[in-house]
Every structure is written in structure tokens, then in C-alpha cells.
N, C-alpha and C positions, 0 to 999 in steps of 0.2 A: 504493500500500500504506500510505502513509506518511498519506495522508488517513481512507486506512478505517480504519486503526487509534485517530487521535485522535476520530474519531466515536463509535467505539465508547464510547471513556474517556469521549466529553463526555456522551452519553445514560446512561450508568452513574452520572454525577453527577447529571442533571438527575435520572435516576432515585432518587436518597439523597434528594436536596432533596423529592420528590413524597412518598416514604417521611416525613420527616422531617414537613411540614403534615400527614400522614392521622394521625401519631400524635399529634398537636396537642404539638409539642414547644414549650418554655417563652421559646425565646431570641430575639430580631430577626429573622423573618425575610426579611427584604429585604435586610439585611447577611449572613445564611447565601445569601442567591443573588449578592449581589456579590460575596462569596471566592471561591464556583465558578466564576463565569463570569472570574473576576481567574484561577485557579489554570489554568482551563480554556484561555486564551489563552495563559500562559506555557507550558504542555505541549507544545501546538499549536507555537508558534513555535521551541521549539527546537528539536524531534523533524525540522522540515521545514526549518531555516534553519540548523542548528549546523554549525560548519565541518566535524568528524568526523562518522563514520557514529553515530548513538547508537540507545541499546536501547533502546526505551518500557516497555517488560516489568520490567525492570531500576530503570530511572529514576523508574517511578510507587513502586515497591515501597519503594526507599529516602524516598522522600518520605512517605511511609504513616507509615513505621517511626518517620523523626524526627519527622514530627510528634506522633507518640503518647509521643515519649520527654520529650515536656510536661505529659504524665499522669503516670500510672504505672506500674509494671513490670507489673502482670496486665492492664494493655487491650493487646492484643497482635493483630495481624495472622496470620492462620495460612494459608499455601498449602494448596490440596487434601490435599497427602499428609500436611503437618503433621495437618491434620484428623483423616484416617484414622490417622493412628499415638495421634493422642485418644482417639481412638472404640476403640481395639485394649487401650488401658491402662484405660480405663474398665470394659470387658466381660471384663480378665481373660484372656481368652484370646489367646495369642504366639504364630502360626507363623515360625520361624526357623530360626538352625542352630546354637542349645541356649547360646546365652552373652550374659551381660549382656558389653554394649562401652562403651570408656572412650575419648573424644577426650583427646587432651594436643598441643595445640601442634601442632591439624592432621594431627594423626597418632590411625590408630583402633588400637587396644589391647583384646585382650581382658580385660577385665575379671575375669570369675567365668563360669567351664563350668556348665553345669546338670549334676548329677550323672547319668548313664544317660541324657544325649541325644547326640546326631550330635556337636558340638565335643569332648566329654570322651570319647565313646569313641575318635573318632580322634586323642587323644592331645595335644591344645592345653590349654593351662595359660594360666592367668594373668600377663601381662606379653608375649605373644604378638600381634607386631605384625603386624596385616592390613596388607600392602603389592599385593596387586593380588585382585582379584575378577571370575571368568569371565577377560575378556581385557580388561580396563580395572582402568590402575594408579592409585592412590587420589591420586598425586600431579600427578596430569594433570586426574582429575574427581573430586574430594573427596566432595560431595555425593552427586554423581548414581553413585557406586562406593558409598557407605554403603546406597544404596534395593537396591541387588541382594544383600543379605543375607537381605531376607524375600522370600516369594512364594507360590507354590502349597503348598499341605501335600504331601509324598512328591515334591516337587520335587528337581533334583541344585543343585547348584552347586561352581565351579573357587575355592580360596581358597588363595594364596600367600601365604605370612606368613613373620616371620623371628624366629629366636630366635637369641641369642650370636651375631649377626651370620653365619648362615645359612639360607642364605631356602630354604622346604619348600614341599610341593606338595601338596594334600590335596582329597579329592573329599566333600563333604559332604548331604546327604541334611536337606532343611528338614523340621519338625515340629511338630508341634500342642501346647504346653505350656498346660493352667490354670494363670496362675500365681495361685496363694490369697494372699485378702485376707489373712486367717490362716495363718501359713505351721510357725504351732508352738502346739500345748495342750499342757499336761500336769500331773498332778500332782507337787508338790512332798514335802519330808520335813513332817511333823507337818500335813499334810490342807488346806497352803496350794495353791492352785490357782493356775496362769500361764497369761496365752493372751498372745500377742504377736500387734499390729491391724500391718499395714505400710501400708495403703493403703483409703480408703475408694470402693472401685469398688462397685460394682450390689450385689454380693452381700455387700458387709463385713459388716452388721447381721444377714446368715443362716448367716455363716458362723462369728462372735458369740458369736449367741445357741446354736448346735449344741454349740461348745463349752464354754458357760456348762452347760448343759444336764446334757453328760457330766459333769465337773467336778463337779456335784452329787450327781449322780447314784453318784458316786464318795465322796459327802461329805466334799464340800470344804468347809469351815469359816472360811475366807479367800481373797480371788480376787487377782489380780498382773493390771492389765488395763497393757501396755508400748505405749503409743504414742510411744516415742523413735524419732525420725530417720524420723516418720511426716508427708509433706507434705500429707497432707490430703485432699481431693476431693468426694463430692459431699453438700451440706449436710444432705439427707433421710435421706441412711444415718447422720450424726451423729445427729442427733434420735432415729432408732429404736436403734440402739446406747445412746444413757441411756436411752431409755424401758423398756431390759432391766431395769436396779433402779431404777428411781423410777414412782411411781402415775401413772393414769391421768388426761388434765385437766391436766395440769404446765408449765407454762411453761420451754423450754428455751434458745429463743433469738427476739432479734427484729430485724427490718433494717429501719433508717431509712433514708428517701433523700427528695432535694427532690422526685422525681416519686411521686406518691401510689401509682400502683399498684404500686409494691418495696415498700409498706409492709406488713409481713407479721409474724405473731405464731407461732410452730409450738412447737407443742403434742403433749405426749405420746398417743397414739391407743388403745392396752393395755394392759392391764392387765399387770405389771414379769413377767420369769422370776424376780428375786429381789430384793425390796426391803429384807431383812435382812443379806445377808450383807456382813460388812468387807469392805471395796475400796479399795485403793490404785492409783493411777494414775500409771507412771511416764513423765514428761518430759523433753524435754533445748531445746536451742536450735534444733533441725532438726524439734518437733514445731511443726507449724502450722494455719492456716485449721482444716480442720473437726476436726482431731488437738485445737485450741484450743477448739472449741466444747465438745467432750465434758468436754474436764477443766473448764476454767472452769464451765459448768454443774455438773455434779456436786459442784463447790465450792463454788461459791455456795448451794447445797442443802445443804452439809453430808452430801453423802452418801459421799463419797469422800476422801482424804486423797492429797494431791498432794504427789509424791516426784521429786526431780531438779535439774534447773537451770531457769533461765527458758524460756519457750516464746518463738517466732519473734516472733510479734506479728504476724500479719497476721490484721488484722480487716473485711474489703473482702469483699464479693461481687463475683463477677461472673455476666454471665450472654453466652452465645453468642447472636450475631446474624449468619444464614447471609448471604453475600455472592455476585455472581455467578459461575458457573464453579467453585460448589463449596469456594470460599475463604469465610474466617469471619473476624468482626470478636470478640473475647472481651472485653468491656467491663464496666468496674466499675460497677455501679450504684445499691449501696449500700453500708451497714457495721451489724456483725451488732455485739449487743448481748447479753449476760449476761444470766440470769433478774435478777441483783442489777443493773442495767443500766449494766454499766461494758463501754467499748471496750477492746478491748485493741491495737490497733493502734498500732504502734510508730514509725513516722516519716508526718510530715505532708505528704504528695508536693505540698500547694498551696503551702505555703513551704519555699523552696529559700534555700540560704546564698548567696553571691558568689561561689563555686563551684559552683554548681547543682546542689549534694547539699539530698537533702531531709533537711529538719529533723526532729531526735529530741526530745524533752519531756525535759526536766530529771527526774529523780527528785523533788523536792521540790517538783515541778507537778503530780503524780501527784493525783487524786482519793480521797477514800476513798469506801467501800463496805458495805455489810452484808451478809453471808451470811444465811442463811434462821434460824440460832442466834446473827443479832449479832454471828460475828466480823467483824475488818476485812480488808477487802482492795481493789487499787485497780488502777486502770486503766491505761490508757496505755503498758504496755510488756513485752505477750503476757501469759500467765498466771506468777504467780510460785508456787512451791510451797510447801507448807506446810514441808515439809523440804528444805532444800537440799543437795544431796550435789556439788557439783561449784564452785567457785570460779570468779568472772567472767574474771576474768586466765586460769588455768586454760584455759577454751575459747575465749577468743577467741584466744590462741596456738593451739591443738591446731585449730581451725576453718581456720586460717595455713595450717598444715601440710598439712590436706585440701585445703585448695584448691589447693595447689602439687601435690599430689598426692605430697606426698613420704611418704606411709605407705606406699601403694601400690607407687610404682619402689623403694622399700627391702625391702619384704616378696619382691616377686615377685625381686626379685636375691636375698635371703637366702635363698628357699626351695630354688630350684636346687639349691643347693649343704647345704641340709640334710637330714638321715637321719632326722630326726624319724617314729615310726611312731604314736604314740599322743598322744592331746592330753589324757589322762585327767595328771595331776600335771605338767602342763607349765608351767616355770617360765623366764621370760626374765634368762637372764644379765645381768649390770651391764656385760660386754663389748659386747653386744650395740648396748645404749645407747649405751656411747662409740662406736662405729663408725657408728650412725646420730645421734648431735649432729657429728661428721666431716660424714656425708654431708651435712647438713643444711647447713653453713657451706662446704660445697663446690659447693652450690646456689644460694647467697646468698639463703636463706629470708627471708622479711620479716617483722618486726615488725610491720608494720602500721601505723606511727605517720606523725605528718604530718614529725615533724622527719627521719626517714630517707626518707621521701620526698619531699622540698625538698632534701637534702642530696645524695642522689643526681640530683638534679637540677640543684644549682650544680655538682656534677663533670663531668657533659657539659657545661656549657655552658663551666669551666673547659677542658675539652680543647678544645672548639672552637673557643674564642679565641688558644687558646696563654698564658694565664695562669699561670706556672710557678709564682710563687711562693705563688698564691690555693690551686693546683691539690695543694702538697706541704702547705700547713696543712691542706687538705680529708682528706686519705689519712689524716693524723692522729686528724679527729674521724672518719674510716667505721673505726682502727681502736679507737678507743673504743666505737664503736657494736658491733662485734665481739665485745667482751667483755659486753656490754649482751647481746647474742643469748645469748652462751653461760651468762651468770645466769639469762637466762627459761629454758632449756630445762632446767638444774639444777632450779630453782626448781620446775617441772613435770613431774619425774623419773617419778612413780609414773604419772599420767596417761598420759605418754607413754608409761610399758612395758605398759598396758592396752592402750591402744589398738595400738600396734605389733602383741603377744601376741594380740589379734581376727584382725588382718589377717593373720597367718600361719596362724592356726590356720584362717580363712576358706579360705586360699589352697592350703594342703596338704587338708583335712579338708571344703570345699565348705560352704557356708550350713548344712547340716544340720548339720556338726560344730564350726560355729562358734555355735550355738542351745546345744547340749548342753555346752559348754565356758564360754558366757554364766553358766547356770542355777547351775553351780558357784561362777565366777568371779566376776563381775561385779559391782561394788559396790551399783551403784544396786536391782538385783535384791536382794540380800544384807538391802539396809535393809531393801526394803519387807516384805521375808519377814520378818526379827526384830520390826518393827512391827505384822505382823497376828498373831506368835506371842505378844506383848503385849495384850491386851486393855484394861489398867488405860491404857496408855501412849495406844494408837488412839483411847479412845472420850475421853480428857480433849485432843486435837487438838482433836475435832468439836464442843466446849460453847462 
């Protein structure tokens, strides 16, 4: 078994290497067949000679992985079903059982019921921890218990889950959700119009422009186009999405790569649905890749006025190369360029520090730029906005916070136990705050910085040696670092009661009534409405 299986892996290589001359690839190749036939022997020799029984399946996958982590984070390995769950977010359409899921710590969590599907009707909320599916508990097979959540449309499935520490029993019924590119249009007060883009799948740019359409048609006089906390996806819905307000013939974006045939120029194809009307585009640090192409282009044009905080910075193509057995290679091949041809790509994955973090560009190495009216603007570290509404400090704290996921375990505890019925003049107590800056240093949230993490790092090594007296000055500076924490989270007070005040309103009121609770709320929404209700203000941005 052990022979047919490394046969298999060596003609799969010999097969890359054969793949590899037919597309006349650029690199040694008698040194790409010496690594294979070098990788190929050590595969061989361990899989048949290692004292333990070993996986091959296993063993080539993590080999895969690290080697790619010498790249960068989008050339990425994807198993068959990874694929398929691509190919599911791509097309929009979800069969499930009605709820986005949240991993924490190896543990799945519902995240958010879909309003009126199978999870919310039978009665699951957010903060509802999936502990066994069908007859398999998630703490035996992690993974392969997450794949039996989707399956046939009108399928059943067994889902035990636990809430306040008792576990329920519930019979769920999988279903067929679109979920929309566009998941909200609407018109505003004084004939400002809003469409919020979440994802750039197949039908973003139809779903767009339907709405650009109505909105006129409504006369609207001003559009709100919100690509915040939008990651991106596929490059040709970007292009057609600006080609809504800008002519026909238009230079939107273009990708350099060392191999000629990525070199590609994409150009607008139609003639615009609206090449007059004011347009504000709002950003944050979770808009990216093609979320980046739109606004950067439309800025560089001068045709849009860009509201928010910095964007991601990822400025990389990649493109999908199928693999045997339905597995995929998603490899970067290029880097996409502004109509004013500035990268906006934020760290340089080919130089890495002595920590093997990839390197970020200084501010003051930034390039500058011309928009298409001469203003400036520059490259190197995602899109910056014309208006800034959000402090750098500000999110990369509150970014902390998401990651640890402490908005989330705070909201789905506090909702439990709140009465709240209407999210129309909902306003977050200053109590509430204090009880979540508590939970927050009861979590030992992080900062972020390198000095708390070295520092928590000579305290383990303090305990492990028995270092007593290194170990009582250390407890000293983590409790200076302590009061460090509870200034940032002061300092960040109103941010942080926005954002809490989403996730509640999300969590009781569902995505729909956290859209309608934004419109009112919201700051970044707020500017860009009093900017397009300004005309003298928007149109001296664009000169």
C-alpha cells in the first residue's frame, strides 16, 4: 500500500514538472526536477522506513502548507471541499441550517440565525454552542462534524448544542438561502440614496446596478455606495461595478506580473447607468482586494469621494490552478495597479524581518500620485480616504477586540438577559461599558504591542525556571501594562459603544435590524450623507 501510495505522489510531481516545461515556465529547470526527485525520495523513505505508522495524506498536506507559508497568505492549498465551499460563496447560493457559524478556540458557535430559516425558527440564538451533530461530537471530529451542517436542500439533521450550560436537542431541516451581494438599498432623508456591496460574487455588479437603477428612479440626487468590512472577490464584477458611473473606454485597473500573459489592462465595456450623480464611497480597514479596486479607481478618477478609514491593502491577484482529485492550488500571480498607477498593497511578503513577519513600507516611503484633476495620493498602504472618520489607534484596538472575539461573547451574554424590544432610540448605557472594559481585562485582551508580548513571554519563562525575584518585578511591569489597557479602552470609549451597540442590536434584531439601526446610527454613514447634502463642500474634495 505503502509503495502505491508514494507512486502515486511521485507521478503527480513528475506530473507538475511536465505541467511546468509545457507552460515554458521562466526558472532552472533541471534544478525544479532535482527538488522533486530530492522531495520525492525523502516522502518515499519515510512513509516506508519511519519507526511509527505515518499518514502520507497528512504528511504531504502539511508540507504543501509550509512550504507556501514562504509566499504569501493568498497562495493557499485548498482540499476538494475547501473548493466546493469557494465555488458555494462565489455563486451566492447557501444550503444549510439558516446560520452564519463562528469557530472560537475549536469550539463552533452560532454566530447570526438567518431570520425565517430552520436555526431561528427552532429557536437558536447567537452565542449557541454546537456540541455534537447527527451522532458525532465536534470534540472527537472537529472538522469532519462542521461538513454535516450543509447537504441536500429539504435534508433533516440531529444538532445538540448548549446554552447556560444546558445542552438541547433540536431536529433541523437544511435550506436553500441567496445570500445577496447587496443585502440593503434604500433611500435616505433629502433624496440621498444607500446600497451596501458585502461581497463581490457573480452577480455583485447586477445586483449594483438594479439598485443604482431604483434609487434613480426614485430620484436620488446623491448615492452612499458602503463597501466596509467588504473582502473582496472577483476582479471583473469590480470593473463592471465602476463602469456603473464612469464612460465607456476607461481605464480601471491593471496587473503587472514577471510572466507576460497576467499582463492585462481592463477597461470599462458600457456605457455608465450614471456618470453624474455625487458618490461617496465608504471604507474601513476590512475593505479589500476588489472592495480596493473600486474605490481606488473611482478616486483616482475623481469621481467618487472616499469616506472612512484606511483600506486592507491587498493588492495581489491571484488566480486558481485545479490540482489532482479535485484539490486547487490558488496562487498569486500578479499585482493590480490604479488607473493613476499606484499599488496599494500593504506589506512586502518577499522581505521578511528576523522574525519572519513580512515587511510594511514606512509612511514616508509612500509614493505620490495624480488623480485624473491632479490631486495627490499614494501608494503602498491600501486606499487612504479622502475623509477620515475613524483614528488609526482607534481600530487597530477595536480590530484586538474582534479578533479575540470579545464583542461577540459580551453581546450574546448581555442579550440573554436583556428586554430590549425596539432598537428605534437605543442608546448604550456608560454601565454597560464599565462591565465590558471588566470583561475585557478578565480576558486579558491584548494590546497588540511587541513589549506585552516579550513580556508575557519572560513571565513563562520566569515561572519555568523558578526565578522568584525576576518573576515579582515582572507582575509589577504586567500590572503597569494593566492600567496601559484600561487608558486604551477609555481613550476608545465612543468606538467601542458603536460597535458593542451593532452587535447587540445584530444579535437581538438579526442583520436586517442591524442595516436599519446603521442608517440612523452610524457615523461613517452620517458623514457621507451630510457631504453629498453639501454640494459646495463634495464638489471643492474632487478639484
Amino acid at each position: 500500500m505503502k509503495k502505491l501510495i508514494t507512486k502515486k505522489v511521485g507521478l503527480g510531481l513528475i506530473g507538475l514538472f511536465i505541467g511546468v516545461t509545457l507552460t515554458g515556465f521562466r526558472y532552472d529547470f533541471f534544478e525544479i526536477a532535482k527538488q522533486i526527485e530530492i522531495y520525492n525520495s525523502i516522502f518515499k523513505e519515510i512513509n516506508m522506513g519511519y519507526v511509527d505508522k505515518t499518514n502520507p495524506a497528512q504528511l504531504m498536506e502539511n508540507g504543501v502548507k509550509h512550504m507556501l507559508t514562504e509566499l504569501d497568505p493568498y497562495t493557499i492549498y485548498s482540499t476538494e471541499q475547501d473548493v466546493q465551499n469557494a465555488r458555494i460563496y462565489r455563486s451566492g447560493v447557501y444550503v444549510g441550517i439558516g446560520a452564519k457559524m463562528r469557530v472560537i478556540e475549536k469550539k463552533l458557535f452560532i454566530e447570526e440565525p438567518f431570520k425565517g430559516l430552520s436555526a431561528d425558527k427552532a429557536g437558536l440564538k447567537a452565542g449557541d454552542e454546537i456540541i455534537k451533530i447527527n451522532n458525532l461530537r465536534l470534540s472527537e471530529s472537529f472538522e469532519q462534524a462542521k461538513l454535516l451542517l450543509n447537504g441536500k436542500n429539504k435534508s433533516s439533521v440531529l444538532i445538540t448544542y448548549k446554552r447556560d450550560n444546558k445542552e438541547k436537542q433540536v431536529e433541523l431541516i437544511r435550506e436553500e438561502k441567496k445570500q445577496k451581494a447587496v443585502p440593503l438599498y434604500q433611500m435616505l432623508e433629502n433624496n440621498v440614496g444607500y446600497i451596501a456591496l458585502d461581497k463581490f460574487s457573480r452577480s455583485a455588479s447586477r445586483e449594483v446596478e438594479s439598485a443604482l437603477k431604483f434609487l434613480l428612479i426614485d430620484e436620488a440626487e446623491g448615492l452612499i455606495l458602503d463597501l466596509r468590512n467588504n473582502p473582496g472577490g472577483l476582479l471583473q464584477e469590480a470593473v463592471k461595478i465602476v463602469n456603473l458611473f464612469v464612460a465607456k473606454n476607461q481605464l480601471v485597473v491593471t496587473t503587472r506580473s514577471n510572466i507576460e500573459q497576467y499582463n492585462n489592462q481592463f477597461i470599462t465595456q458600457k456605457q455608465p447607468v450614471s456618470e453624474d450623480i455625487p458618490l461617496v464611497v465608504l471604507i474601513n480597514e476590512r475593505s479589500a482586494s476588489a472592495s480596493e479596486i473600486v474605490a481606488g479607481a473611482l478616486q483616482d478618477l475623481d469621481r467618487a469621494v472616499i469616506v472612512g478609514s484606511r483600506s486592507f491593502g491587498k493588492g495581489l491577484v491571484q488566480q486558481p490552478k485545479p490540482l489532482p482529485y479535485g484539490a486547487q492550488l490558488k496562487i498569486t500571480i500578479s499585482r493590480y495597479f490604479t488607473p493613476s498607477g499606484r499599488c496599494i498593497q500593504a506589506l512586502n511578503y518577499s522581505q521578511r524581518t528576523k522574525n519572519g513577519e513580512a515587511q510594511k513600507r514606512n509612511e514616508s516611503d509612500y509614493k505620490a500620485f495624480e488623480t485624473k484633476n491632479g490631486r495627490i495620493v499614494y501608494d503602498g498602504g491600501g486606499v487612504m480616504p479622502d475623509i477620515k472618520t475613524e483614528p488609526k489607534a482607534d481600530f487597530d484596538l477595536i480590530n484586538g477586540l474582534k479578533k479575540e472575539n470579545l464583542f461577540f461573547l459580551f453581546a450574546t451574554d448581555y442579550c440573554r438577559k436583556s428586554s430590549l424590544e425596539k432598537w428605534e432610540n437605543y442608546v448604550l448605557e456608560d454601565s454597560v461599558f464599565k462591565s465590558f472594559k471588566e470583561f475585557c481585562l478578565q480576558n486579558n485582551f491584548s494590546l497588540g504591542t511587541k513589549t506585552e508580548k516579550y513580556l508575557n513571554r519572560a513571565y513563562s519563562y520566569s515561572l519555568e525556571e523558578g526565578l522568584k525575584n525576576i518573576n515579582s518585578s515582572l507582575i509589577e511591569v504586567k500590572s503597569s501594562l494593566r492600567k496601559e489597557k484600561i487608558l486604551a479602552l477609555e481613550a476608545s470609549k465612543e468606538k467601542i459603544m458603536n460597535h458593542l451597540s451593532e452587535e447587540i442590536v445584530k444579535n437581538i434584531f438579526y442583520k436586517e435590524g442591524l442595516y436599519q439601526f446603521s442608517l440612523v446610527n452610524n457615523k461613517g454613514i452620517q458623514s457621507a450623507k451630510s457631504l453629498l447634502e453639501d454640494p459646495k463642500e463634495y464638489y471643492s474634495i474632487l478639484k
